[in-house]
C-alpha positions in Angstrom: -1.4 1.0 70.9 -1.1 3.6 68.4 -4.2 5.2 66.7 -3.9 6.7 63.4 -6.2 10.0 62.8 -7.7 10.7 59.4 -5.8 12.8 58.6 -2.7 10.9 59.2 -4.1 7.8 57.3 -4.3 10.3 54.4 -0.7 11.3 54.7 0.5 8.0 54.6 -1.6 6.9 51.5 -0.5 9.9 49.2 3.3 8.8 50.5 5.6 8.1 48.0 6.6 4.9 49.9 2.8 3.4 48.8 3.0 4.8 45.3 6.1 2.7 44.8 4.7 -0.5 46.2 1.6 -0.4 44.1 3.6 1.0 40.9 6.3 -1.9 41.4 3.2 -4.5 42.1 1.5 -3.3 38.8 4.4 -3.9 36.9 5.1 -7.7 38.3 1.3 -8.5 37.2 1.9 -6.6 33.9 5.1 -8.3 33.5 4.2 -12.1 34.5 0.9 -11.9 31.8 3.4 -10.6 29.7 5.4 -13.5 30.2 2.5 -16.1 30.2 1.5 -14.7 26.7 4.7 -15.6 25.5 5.0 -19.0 27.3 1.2 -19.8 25.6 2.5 -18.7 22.2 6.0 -20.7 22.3 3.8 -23.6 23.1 1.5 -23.3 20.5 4.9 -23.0 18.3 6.2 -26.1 19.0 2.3 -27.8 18.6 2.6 -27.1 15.3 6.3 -28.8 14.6 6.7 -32.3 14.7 9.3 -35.0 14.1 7.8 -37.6 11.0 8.9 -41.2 10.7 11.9 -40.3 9.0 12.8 -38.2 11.7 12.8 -35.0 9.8 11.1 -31.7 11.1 7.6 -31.0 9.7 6.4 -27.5 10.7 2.6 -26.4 10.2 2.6 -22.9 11.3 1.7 -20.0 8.8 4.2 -18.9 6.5 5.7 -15.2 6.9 4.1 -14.4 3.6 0.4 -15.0 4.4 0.9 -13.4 7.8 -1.0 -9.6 8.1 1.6 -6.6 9.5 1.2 -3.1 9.7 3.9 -1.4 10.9 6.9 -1.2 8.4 10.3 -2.1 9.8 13.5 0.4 9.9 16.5 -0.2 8.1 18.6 -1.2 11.1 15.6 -3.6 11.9 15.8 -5.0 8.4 19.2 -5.6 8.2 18.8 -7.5 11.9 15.7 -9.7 10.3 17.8 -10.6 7.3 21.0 -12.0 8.9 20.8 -12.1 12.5 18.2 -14.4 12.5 19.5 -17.5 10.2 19.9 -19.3 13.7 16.5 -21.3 14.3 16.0 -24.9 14.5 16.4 -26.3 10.7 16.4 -29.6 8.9 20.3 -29.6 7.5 19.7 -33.1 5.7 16.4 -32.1 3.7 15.0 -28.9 3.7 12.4 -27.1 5.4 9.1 -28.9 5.5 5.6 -27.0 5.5 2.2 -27.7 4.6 0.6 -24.5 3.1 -0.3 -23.9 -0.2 1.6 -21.7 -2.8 1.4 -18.6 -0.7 1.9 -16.2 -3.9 -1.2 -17.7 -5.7 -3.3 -16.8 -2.3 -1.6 -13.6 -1.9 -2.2 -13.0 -6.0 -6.4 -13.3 -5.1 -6.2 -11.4 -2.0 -4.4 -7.9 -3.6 -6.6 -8.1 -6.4 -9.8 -8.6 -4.4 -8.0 -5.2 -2.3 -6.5 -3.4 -5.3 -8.3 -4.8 -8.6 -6.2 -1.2 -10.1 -3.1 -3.2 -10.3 -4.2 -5.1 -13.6 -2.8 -1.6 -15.1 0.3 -3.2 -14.8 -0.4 -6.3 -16.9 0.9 -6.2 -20.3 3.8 -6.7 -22.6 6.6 -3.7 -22.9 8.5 -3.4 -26.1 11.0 -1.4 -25.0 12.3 -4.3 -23.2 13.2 -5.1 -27.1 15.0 -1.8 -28.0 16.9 -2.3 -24.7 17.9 -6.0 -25.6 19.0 -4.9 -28.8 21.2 -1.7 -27.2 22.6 -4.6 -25.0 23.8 -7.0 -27.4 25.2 -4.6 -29.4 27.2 -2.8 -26.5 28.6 -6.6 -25.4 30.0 -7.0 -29.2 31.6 -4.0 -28.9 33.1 -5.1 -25.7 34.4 -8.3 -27.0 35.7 -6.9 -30.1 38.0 -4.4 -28.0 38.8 -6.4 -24.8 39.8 -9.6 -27.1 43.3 -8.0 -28.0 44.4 -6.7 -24.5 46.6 -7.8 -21.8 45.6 -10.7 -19.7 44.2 -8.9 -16.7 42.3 -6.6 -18.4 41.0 -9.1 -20.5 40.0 -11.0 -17.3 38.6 -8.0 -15.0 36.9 -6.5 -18.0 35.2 -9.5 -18.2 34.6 -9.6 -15.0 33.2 -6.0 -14.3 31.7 -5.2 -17.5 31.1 -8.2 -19.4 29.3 -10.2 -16.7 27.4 -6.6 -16.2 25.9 -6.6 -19.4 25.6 -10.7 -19.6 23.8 -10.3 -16.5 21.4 -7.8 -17.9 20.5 -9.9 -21.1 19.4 -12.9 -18.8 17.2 -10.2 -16.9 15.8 -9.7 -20.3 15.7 -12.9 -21.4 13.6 -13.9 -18.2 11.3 -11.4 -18.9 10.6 -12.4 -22.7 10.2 -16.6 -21.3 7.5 -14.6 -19.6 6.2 -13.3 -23.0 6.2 -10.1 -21.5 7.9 -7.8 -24.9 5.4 -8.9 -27.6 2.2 -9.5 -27.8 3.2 -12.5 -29.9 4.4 -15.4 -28.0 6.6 -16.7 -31.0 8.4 -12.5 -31.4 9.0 -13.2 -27.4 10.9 -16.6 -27.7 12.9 -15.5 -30.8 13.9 -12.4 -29.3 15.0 -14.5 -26.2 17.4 -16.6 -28.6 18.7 -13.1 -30.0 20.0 -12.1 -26.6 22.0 -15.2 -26.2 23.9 -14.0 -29.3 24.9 -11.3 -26.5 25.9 -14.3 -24.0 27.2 -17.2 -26.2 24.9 -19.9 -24.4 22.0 -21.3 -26.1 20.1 -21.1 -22.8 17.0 -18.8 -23.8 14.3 -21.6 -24.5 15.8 -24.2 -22.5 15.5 -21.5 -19.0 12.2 -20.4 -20.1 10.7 -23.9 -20.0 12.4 -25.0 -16.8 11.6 -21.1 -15.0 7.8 -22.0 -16.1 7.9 -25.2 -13.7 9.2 -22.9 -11.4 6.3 -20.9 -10.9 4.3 -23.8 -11.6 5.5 -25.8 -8.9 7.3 -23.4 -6.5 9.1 -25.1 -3.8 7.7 -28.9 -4.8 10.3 -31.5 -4.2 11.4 -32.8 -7.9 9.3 -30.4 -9.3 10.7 -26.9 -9.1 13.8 -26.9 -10.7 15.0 -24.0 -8.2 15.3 -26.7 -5.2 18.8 -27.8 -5.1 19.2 -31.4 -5.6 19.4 -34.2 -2.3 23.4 -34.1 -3.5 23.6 -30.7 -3.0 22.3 -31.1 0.4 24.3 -33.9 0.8 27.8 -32.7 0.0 27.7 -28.8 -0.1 28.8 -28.8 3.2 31.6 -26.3 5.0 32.6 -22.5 4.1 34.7 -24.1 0.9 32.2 -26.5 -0.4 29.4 -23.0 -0.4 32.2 -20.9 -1.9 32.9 -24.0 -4.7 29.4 -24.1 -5.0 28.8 -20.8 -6.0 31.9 -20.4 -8.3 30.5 -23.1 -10.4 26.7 -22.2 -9.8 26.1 -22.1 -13.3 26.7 -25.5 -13.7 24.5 -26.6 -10.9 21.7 -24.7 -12.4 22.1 -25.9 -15.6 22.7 -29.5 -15.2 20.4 -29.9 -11.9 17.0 -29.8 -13.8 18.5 -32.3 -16.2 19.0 -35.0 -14.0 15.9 -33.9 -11.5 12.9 -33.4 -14.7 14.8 -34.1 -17.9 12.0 -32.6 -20.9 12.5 -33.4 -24.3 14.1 -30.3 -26.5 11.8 -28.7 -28.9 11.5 -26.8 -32.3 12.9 -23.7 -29.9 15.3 -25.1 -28.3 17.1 -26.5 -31.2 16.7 -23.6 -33.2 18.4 -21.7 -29.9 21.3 -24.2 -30.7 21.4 -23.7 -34.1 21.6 -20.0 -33.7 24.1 -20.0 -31.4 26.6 -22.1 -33.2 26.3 -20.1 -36.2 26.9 -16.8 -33.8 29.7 -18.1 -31.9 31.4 -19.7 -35.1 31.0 -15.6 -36.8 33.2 -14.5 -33.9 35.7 -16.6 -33.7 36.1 -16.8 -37.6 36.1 -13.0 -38.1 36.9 -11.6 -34.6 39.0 -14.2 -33.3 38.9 -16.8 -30.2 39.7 -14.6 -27.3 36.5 -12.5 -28.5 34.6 -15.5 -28.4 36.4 -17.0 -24.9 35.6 -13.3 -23.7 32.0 -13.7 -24.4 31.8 -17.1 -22.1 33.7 -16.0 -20.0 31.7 -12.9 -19.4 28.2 -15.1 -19.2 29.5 -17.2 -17.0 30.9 -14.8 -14.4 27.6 -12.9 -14.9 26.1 -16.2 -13.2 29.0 -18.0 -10.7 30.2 -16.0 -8.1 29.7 -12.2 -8.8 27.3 -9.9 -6.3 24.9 -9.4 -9.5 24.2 -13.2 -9.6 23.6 -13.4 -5.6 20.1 -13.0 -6.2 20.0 -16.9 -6.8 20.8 -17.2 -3.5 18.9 -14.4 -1.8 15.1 -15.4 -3.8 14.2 -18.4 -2.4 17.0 -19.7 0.5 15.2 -19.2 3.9 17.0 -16.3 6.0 14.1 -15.9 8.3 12.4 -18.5 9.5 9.0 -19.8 7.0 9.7 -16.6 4.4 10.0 -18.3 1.8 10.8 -15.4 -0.9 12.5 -11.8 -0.7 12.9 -8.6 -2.1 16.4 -6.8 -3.1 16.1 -2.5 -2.6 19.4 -1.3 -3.5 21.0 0.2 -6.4 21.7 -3.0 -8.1 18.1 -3.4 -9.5 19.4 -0.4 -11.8 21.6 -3.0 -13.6 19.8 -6.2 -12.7 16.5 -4.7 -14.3 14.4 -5.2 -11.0 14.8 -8.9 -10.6 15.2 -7.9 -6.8 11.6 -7.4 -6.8 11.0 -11.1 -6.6 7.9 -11.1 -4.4 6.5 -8.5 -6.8 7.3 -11.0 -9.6 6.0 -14.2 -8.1 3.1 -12.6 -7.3 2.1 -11.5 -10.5 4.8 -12.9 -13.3 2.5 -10.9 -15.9 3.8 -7.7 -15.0 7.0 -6.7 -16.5 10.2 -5.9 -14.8 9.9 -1.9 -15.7 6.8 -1.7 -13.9 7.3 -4.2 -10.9 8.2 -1.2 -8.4 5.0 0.2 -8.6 3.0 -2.6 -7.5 3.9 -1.7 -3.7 3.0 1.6 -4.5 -0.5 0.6 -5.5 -0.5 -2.6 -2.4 1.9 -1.5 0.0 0.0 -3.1 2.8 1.5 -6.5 1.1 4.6 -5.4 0.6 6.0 -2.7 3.5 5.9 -5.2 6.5 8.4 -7.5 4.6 12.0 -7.6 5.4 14.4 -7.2 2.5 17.8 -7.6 1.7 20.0 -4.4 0.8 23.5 -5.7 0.3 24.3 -8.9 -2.3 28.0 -9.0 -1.5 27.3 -9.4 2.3 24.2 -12.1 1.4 26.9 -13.9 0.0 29.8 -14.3 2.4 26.5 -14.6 4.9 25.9 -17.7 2.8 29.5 -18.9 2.9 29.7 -18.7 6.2 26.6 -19.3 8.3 27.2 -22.7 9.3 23.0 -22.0 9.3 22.9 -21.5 5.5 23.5 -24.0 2.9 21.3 -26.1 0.3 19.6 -27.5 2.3 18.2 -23.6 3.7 14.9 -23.6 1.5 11.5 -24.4 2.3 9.6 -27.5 0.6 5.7 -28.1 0.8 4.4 -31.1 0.7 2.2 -33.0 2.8 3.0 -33.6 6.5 2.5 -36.2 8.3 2.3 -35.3 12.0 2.6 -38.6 13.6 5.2 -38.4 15.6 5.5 -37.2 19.6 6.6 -33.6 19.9 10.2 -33.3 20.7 
């Protein structure tokens, strides 16, 4: 029998032999409630999604938006959040069913309760109108040289400068359906049918009314004009069915609200026409028919599939799972005139697109936490494809059921 002095004891206790077994032994414990935690939190997850008698997913978790962070990703961490993580479980014959309400409308009450300073930023800007003006005279310049070259610079010029400035007009024109130039709310909507003289597409009115039931009714089935159509889900299918879908994206956007919530044209909207015809007949009597085939052209580059127009795709379609809208921070907001500050804008349409960056400035506890994209061209082959992404990648809200078993 062998009998330990104290002093022995005390050796062996400050040994490094005993350090490591209660160091490792701390880390199991810390480890397995580490692991528990996430085992109670997956489970409260999939509580909240549930199959309905259709058999489509319902989800009732809280949307990314409402959700409280303090810690502002990094870059790299951003560009991970934004495509690496398209790959969750999805409807891909409807979209993505939820149950909150509009988040930006709760969001809208909770940064003015925090920051009632941002009504500053309310307010028409007339030099949205000098710009528009600058802009549809540059693009009549254009057409009136490019109109007598050589088929490929006709095409590219259209292409890279044309849709450029085509591009900037409907970022104008958005703002001015928002009646955010004029104080006047008739000035706004004629100055919107001026900039289509810039575009060749009586669209102003016409966009402003169907936009309006886009903030209205954001993400309401047969509602919000923004939510591709149940044939869009249905047959944009594949990497070549996306990439057909955004060449002719135009079309789909122009035609989809008429056979979702046809609305009957008014004074505006024929005056728009009117206007138009009389503009596009001017150019091609006294400038020619390439100028005005340059001018299409150009608008409807500006809108199909061109990296300025990828911000239809990167608003609204659902990268990360339940964020429902996103930012753009890059150096196309230069030429786009801030439309990529789209949570900005939904959460307070009344502030004009020159003064939309500063809202994070005065909020950024509302704003820093959210991921963002930085690069259109790569949203868009992302888009192509994702076998994860398609029409069908948007969220809906409407009311769940929550009858069925959980899967």
């Amino acid at each position: 029998m062998i009998i330990l002095s104290q002093i022995q004891v005390y050796k062996y206790l400050q040994s490094d032999i005993l350090i490591n077994c209660i160091y490792d032994l701390g880390n199991n414990i810390i480890r397995q409630n580490i692991q528990n935690q996430k085992n109670h939190n997956q489970k409260q997850l999939v509580q909240k999604m549930f199959l309905n008698s259709k058999g489509l997913l319902e989800d009732s978790n809280q949307p990314e938006l409402l959700k409280v962070h303090e810690k502002k990703n990094s870059g790299s961490e951003q560009k991970e959040s934004i495509f690496g993580k398209t790959k969750f479980e999805k409807n891909t014959k409807y979209f993505h069913i939820m149950g909150h309400d509009e988040p930006h409308a709760i969001r809208r009450q909770q940064i003015l309760q925090k920051h009632p300073e941002i009504k500053i930023l309310f307010g028409p800007d007339l030099m949205s109108a000098w710009l528009g003006v600058g802009i549809v005279l540059a693009q009549f310049w254009c057409l009136n040289y490019f109109a007598t070259t050589n088929w490929l610079l006709y095409l590219v010029s259209s292409y890279c400068i044309g849709a450029v400035l085509s591009h900037a007009l409907h970022a104008l024109m958005h703002d001015f359906t928002h009646f955010l130039c004029f104080e006047s709310i008739q000035y706004n909507k004629l100055m919107a049918i001026f900039l289509n003289f810039g575009q060749g597409v009586p669209s102003a009115i016409t966009f402003g009314r169907y936009h309006a039931d886009h903030h209205t009714f954001m993400n309401l089935p047969n509602l919000d004009p923004d939510l591709p159509s149940q044939w869009e889900v249905d047959h944009v299918k594949g990497p070549l069915g996306k990439f057909l879908f955004l060449l002719f994206l135009p079309l789909f956007y122009s035609l989809r609200p008429i056979f979702i919530r046809p609305l009957i044209p008014n004074f505006y909207e024929i005056l728009n026409l009117v206007s138009i015809i009389i503009s596009n007949s001017l150019i091609y009597i006294y400038i020619g028919p390439s100028a005005l085939g340059w001018l299409i052209l150009s608008t409807y580059f500006g809108l199909s599939l061109h990296p300025l127009a990828a911000h239809l795709i990167t608003e609204h379609y659902e990268f990360i799972n339940r964020l429902e809208t996103y930012n753009y921070i890059g150096i196309a907001n230069f030429l786009i005139l801030n439309l990529g500050y789209h949570t900005e804008h939904h959460d307070f349409p009344n502030i004009p697109w020159s003064r939309l960056p500063l809202v994070s400035k005065i909020a950024p506890e509302f704003y820093d936490y959210l991921p963002y994209h930085t690069n259109y061209t790569q949203a868009i082959l992302v888009y192509i494809f994702d076998e994860y992404m398609g029409p069908f990648s948007r969220i809906v809200r409407q009311k769940l059921q929550n009858k069925a078993k959980i899967q």
